[in-house]
N, C-alpha and C positions, 0 to 999 in steps of 0.2 A: 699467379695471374689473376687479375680484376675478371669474378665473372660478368658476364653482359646482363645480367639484371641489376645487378649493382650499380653498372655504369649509367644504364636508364634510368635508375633509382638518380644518380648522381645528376643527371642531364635536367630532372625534373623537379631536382630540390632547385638546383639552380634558377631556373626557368620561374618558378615561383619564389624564388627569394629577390631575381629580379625584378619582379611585378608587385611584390608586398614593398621594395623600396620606394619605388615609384608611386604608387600608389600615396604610400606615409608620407612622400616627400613634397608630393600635391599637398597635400592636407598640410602640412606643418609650415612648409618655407614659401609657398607660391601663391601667388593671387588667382591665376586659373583667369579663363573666358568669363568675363560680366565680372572679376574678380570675385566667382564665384566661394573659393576656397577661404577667402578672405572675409568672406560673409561668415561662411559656417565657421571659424574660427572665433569672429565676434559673437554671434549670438550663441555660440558655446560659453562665452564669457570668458578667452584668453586675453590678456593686455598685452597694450603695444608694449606697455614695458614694464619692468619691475618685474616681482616675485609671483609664479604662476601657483594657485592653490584649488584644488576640487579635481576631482578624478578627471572627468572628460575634458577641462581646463589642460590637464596635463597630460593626457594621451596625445592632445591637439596641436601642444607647442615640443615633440621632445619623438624628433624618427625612431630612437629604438625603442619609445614606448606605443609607438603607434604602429613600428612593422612585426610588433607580435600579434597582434590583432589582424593584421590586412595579412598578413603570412598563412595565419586561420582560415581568412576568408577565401586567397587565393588557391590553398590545398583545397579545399572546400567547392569552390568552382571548377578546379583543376576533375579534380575526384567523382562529384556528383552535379557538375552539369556542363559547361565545356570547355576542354585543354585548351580549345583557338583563343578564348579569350583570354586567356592566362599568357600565353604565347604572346600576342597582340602587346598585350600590356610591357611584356619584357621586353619585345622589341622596341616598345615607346620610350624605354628607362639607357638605351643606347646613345640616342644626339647628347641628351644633359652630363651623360658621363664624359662624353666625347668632350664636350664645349668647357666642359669643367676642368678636364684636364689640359686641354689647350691654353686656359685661363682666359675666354673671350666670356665668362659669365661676369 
């Protein structure tokens, strides 16, 4: 038998590895409000095309280089300042998955 800390333990890697996706996947694939994302992308210095090269170039174009980073951040807010918004976020990473699987993206 799973003990119940474990399954918390379990509940809350989730909970934050939903919200580091989310989070990388704003940054990496999405334009965002005022195509905000799409900004920090460029003056990071990712190209629209071709071969991406320089560290934060390639944190910025590549989700599982960028949801070890935001996974940090989310433990991090999760841990030492608030669950809600860690929560909030994962809840956010639900329609996209939904819409993706549907195939209406």
């Amino acid at each position: 038998m799973v003990a119940e800390s474990a399954l918390i333990g379990l509940g809350q890697a989730a909970l934050i590895g939903l919200a580091a996706w989310r989070i990388a996947s704003l940054f990496v694939h999405e334009s965002g409000p005022g195509a905000i994302f799409a900004r920090i992308r460029r003056l990071a210095g990712v190209p629209d095309e071709g071969e991406v090269t320089g560290l934060l170039p390639s944190l910025l174009s590549c989700v599982w280089c960028a949801s070890v980073w935001t996974a940090l951040g989310m433990w991090a807010a999760w841990e030492l300042w608030r669950p809600e918004l860690v929560i909030i976020i994962a809840a956010m990473s639900v329609a996209p998955i939904i819409e993706r699987y549907l195939g209406r993206n």
